[in-house]
C-alpha positions in Angstrom: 5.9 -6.4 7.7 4.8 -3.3 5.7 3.9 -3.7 1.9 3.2 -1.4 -0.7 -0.1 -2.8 -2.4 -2.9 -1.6 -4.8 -5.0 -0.4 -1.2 -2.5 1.8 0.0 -2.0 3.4 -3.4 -5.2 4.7 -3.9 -5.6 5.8 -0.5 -2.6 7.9 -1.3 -4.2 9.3 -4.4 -7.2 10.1 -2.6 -5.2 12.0 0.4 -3.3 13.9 -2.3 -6.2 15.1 -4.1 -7.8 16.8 -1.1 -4.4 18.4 0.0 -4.0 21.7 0.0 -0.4 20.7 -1.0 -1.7 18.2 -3.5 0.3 15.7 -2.2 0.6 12.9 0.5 3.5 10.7 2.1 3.4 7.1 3.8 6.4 6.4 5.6 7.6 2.8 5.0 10.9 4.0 8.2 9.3 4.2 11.7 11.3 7.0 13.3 12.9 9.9 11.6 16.3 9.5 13.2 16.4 6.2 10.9 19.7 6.3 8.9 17.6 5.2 5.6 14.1 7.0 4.7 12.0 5.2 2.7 8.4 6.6 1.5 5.9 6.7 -0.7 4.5 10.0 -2.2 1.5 10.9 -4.0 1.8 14.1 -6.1 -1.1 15.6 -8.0 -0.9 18.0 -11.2 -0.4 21.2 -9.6 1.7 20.3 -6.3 5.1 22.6 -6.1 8.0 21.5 -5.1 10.4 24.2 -4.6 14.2 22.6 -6.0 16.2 22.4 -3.5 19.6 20.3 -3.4 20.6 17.9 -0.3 23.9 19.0 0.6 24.3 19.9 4.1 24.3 17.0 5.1 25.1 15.4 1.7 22.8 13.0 0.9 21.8 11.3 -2.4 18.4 10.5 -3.2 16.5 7.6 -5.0 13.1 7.9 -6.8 11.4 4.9 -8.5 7.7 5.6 -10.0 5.3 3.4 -8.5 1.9 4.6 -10.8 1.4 7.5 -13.0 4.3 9.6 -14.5 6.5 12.6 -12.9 9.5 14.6 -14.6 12.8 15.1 -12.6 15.0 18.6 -13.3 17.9 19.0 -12.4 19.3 22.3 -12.4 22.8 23.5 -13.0 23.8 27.1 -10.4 23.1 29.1 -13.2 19.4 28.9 -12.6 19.2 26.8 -16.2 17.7 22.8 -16.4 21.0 21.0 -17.3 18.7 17.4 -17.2 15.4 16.6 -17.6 13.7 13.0 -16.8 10.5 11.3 -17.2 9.9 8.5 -14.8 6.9 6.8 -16.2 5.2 3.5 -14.6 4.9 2.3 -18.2 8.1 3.9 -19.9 11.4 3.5 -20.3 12.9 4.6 -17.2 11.6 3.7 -13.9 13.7 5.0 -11.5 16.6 7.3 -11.0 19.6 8.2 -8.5 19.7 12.2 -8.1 23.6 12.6 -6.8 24.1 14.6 -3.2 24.3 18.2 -3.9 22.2 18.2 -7.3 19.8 20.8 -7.4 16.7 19.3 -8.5 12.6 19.4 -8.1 9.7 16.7 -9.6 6.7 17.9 -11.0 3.1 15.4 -11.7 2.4 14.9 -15.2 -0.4 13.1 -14.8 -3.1 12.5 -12.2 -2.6 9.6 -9.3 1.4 9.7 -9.6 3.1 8.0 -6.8 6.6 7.3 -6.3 8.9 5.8 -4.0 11.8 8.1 -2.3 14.8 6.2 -0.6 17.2 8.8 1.1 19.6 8.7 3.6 18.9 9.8 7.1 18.1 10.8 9.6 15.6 13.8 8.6 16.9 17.3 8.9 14.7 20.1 7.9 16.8 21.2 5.1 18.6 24.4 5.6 17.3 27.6 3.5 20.5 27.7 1.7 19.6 24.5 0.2 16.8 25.5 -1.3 16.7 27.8 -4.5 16.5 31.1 -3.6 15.8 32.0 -7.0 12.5 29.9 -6.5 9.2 31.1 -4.6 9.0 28.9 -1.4 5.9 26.7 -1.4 2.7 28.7 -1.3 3.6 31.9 -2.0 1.9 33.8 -5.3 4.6 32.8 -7.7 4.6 29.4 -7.0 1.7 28.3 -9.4 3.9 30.2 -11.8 7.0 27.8 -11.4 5.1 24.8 -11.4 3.4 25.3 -14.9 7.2 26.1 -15.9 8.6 22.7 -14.8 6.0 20.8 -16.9 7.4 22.9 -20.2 10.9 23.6 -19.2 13.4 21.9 -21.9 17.0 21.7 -20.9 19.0 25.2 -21.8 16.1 27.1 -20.3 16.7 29.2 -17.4 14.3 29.2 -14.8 12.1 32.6 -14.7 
């Protein structure tokens, strides 16, 4: 039996705070070849997640905030934020489906965020046309850049 509980939360914090990546996952699957992935994910201020869209294979993907508060874009091909959501452990909406093939990213909006990502398997590394290519891949200079933007960006804007 594996639980989530308060422990394993702010051990996740803690990892993802002293990441380079600013982020840290605990996988609740054993194996990656399992047909669901379930995880937690702790995502500091400041952590870049490059959009990206599951697609080949076509996969949906389910967030549910488990502390703190992170925004969801999706974006539309024309480089522009077409939704924006706040998942909030004290708001209004906990938890979101993002639809196979939406491009989308999540960005921390406040310190000691975690949430829960349930996804079909089994793990592929996703293929680099499944990935913005309009987007700096994580850790290169322009990254920092697009990671501010996600915080600010309203939907109508187009993505820098």
């Amino acid at each position: 039996m594996k639980t989530i509980d308060k422990k394993l939360i702010t051990d996740l914090i803690e990892q993802a705070k002293v990441s380079p990546r600013k982020r840290a996952h605990y996988n609740i699957h054993p194996h990656l070849d399992e047909n669901v992935h379930r995880l937690c994910i702790a995502v500091e201020p400041g952590s870049y997640v490059r959009p990206h869209r599951h697609l080949d294979p076509k996969k949906w993907e389910l967030l549910v905030i488990l502390k703190g508060k992170i925004d969801v874009l999706i974006f539309n091909d024309n480089k522009e934020v077409s939704e924006r959501y706040q998942l909030d452990a004290k708001g209004d909406i906990r938890g979101m489906e993002i639809e196979a093939g939406a491009w989308h990213t999540f960005v921390s909006m406040e310190e000691g965020s975690v949430v829960m990502e349930v996804k079909q398997g089994p793990y592929s590394y996703p293929p680099e046309k499944d990935s913005c290519q309009w987007a700096p891949r994580e850790g290169e200079k322009d990254a920092v850049e697009f990671e501010a933007w996600f915080k600010k960006a309203k939907v109508g804007d187009k993505a820098p």
